[in-house]
N, C-alpha and C positions, 0 to 999 in steps of 0.2 A: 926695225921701225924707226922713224926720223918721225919728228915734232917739231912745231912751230907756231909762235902767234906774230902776227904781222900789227904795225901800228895802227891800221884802220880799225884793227878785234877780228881780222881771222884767225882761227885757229884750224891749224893743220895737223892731220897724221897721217901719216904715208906708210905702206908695210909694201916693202917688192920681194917677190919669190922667183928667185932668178933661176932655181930649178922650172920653174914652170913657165915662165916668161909671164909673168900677172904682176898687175901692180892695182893697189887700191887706196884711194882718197878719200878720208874721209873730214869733212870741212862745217865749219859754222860761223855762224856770225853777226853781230849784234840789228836785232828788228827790229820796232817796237809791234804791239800789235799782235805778235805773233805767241802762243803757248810757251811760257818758259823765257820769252824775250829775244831768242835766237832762231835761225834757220838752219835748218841742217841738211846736207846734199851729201852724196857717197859717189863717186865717179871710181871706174873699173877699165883697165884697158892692158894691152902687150907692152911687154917691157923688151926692148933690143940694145944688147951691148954692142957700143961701136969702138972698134982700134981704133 
């Protein structure tokens, strides 16, 4: 798993299972407005190693 907060307030975690080829995002970020003050999105996709 790799983590990250970016200077605008995203926060990132990332988990790849390169036995499986899966990778997953899971992300937030400052709202106002919104329950708890944050957004939260989960993005899912293949993961390819390239030489």
């Amino acid at each position: 798993m790799v983590s990250w907060i970016e200077e605008a307030g995203v926060v990132a975690y990332q988990i790849a299972d390169f036995g499986n080829g899966r990778v997953t995002t899971f992300l937030t970020w400052p709202e106002e407005g919104v329950h708890g003050g944050r957004v939260k999105m989960m993005l899912e996709g293949t993961l390819a190693l390239v030489d």
